[in-house]
C-alpha positions in Angstrom: 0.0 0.0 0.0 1.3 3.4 -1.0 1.6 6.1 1.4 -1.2 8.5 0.5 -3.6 5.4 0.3 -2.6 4.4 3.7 -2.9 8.2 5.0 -6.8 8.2 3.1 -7.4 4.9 5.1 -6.2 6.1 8.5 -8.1 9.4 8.0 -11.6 7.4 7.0 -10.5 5.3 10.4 -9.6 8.4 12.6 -12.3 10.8 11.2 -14.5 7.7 11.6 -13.8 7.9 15.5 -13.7 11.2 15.6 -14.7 14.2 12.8 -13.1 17.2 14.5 -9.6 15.1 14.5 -6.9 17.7 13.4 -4.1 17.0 10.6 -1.9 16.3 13.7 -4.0 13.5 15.0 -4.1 11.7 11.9 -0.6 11.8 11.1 0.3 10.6 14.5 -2.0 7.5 13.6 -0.5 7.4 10.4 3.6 7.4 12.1 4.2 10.3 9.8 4.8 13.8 11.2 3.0 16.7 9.6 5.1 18.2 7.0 4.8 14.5 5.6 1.3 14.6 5.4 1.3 18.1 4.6 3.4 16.7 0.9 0.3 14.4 0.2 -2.9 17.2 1.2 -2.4 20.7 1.0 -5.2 21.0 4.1 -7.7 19.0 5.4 -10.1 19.4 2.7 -8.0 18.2 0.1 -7.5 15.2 2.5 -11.3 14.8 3.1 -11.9 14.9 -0.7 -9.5 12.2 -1.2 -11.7 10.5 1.4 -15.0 10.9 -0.3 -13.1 9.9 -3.9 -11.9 6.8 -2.7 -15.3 6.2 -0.4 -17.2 6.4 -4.5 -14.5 4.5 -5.8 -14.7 1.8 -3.1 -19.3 1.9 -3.5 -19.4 1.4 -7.2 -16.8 -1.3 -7.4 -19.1 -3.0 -4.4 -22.2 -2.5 -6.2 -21.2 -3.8 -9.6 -20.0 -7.0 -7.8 -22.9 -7.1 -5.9 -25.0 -7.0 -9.5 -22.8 -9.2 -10.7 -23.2 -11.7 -8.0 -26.3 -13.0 -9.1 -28.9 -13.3 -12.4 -31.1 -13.4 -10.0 -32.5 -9.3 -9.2 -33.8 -10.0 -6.3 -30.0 -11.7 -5.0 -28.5 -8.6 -6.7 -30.8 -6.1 -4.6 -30.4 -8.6 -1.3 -26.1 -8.0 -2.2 -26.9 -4.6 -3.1 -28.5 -3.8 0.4 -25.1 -5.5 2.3 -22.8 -3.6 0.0 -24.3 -0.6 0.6 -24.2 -1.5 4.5 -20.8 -2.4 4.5 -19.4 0.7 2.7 -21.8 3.0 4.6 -20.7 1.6 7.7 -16.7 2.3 6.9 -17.4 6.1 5.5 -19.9 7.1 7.9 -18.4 10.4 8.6 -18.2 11.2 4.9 -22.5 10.2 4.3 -22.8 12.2 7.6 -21.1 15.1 6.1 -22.0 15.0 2.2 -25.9 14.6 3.9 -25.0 18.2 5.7 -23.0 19.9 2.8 -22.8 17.9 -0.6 -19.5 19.8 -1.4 -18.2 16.5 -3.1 -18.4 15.9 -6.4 -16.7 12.8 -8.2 -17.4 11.3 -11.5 -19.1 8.0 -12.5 -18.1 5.2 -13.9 -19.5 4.5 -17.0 -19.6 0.6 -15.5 -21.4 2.0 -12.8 -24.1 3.6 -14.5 -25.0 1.0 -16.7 -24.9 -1.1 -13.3 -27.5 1.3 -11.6 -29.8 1.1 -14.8 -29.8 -3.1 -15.1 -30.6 -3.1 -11.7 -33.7 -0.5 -12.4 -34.7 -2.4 -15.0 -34.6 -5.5 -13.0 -36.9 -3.8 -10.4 -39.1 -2.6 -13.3 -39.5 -6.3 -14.6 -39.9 -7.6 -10.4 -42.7 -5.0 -10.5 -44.5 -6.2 -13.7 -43.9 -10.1 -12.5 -45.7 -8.8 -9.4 -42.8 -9.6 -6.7 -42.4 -6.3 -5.7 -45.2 -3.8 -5.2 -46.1 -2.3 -8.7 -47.5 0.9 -6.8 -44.0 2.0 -5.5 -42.6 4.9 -8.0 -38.8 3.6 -8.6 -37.6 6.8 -6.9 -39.3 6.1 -3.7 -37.4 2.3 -3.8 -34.3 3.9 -4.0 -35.1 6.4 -1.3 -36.6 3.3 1.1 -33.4 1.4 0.0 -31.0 4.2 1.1 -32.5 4.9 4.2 -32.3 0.9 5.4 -29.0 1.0 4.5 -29.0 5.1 7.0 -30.9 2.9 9.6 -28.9 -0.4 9.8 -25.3 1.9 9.9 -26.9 4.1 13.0 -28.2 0.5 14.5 -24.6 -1.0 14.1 -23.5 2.2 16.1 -25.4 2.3 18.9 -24.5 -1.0 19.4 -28.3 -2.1 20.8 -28.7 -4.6 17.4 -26.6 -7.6 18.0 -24.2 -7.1 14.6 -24.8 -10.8 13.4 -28.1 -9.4 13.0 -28.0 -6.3 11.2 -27.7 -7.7 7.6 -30.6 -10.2 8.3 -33.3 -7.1 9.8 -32.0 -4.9 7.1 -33.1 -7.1 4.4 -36.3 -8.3 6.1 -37.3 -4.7 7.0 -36.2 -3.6 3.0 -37.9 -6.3 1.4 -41.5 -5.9 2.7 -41.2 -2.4 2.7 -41.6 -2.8 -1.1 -43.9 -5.6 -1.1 -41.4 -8.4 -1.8 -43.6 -11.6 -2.4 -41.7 -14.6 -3.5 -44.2 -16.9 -5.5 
């Protein structure tokens, strides 16, 4: 691992623990000294946007291994959900903050995209095979889909959900909140 990947990996860790941890903090945890880090991130910022580049980076590469996991849609949505619950759960500063200030901006991957619009599809075709409820506008899945994913990262924090347990109410909360019927 390269030095500025293992400084973006501390940071997600430290900032993770703590948001209002200075440049100090996370080049102590890092076992550089400043003016090291200061050669990699001009200021804090910098470092966060590295943060929230490799946080996008590290989702779509999840989700299109999640989609690809399966032919099945309603596997790819089930790996989907625990993708998006693992990689929430390691950038949770960086949903926290791009929820309060979406200051971020990073491109898409062309792989990506076409990812995110199979999987559309696939929910279009559940809806007209009648596994998932046809009444649900595809926006509002999404939105329910993100927020499990908000809800299971907060449960895993509090720590009052045992964490073998998580991925299991997630999905079972997820699924009948769009009507999921298996025939």
């Amino acid at each position: 691992m390269d030095t500025q990947q293992k400084i973006i990996d501390t940071a997600i860790s430290v900032l993770n623990e703590n948001f209002s941890a200075t440049f100090e903090e996370i080049a102590v945890r890092c076992n550089l000294n400043r003016r090291t880090l200061h050669r990699y991130f001009k200021n804090r910022n910098e470092l966060l946007e590295a943060c929230n580049q490799n946080m996008m980076q590290a989702w779509e590469a999840a989700a299109i291994k999640a989609c690809n996991s399966s032919s099945d849609p309603l596997a790819q949505l089930e790996n989907l959900l625990y993708a998006g619950i693992d990689s929430g759960t390691k950038y949770a500063f960086l949903i926290k903050l791009n929820e309060i200030e979406p200051t971020y901006k990073t491109e898409t991957s062309k792989a990506y995209l076409k990812t995110r619009t199979d999987l559309f599809d696939a929910l279009q075709k559940l809806q007209k095979d009648q596994l998932i409820d046809s009444q649900l506008p595809l926006p509002w899945i999404k939105i329910l889909f993100t927020n499990s994913i908000t809800a299971t990262i907060t449960a895993f924090r509090s720590g009052d959900i045992a964490p073998n347990e998580i991925r299991k109410l997630a999905w079972t909360t997820f699924s009948r909140s769009i009507g999921l019927t298996i025939k």
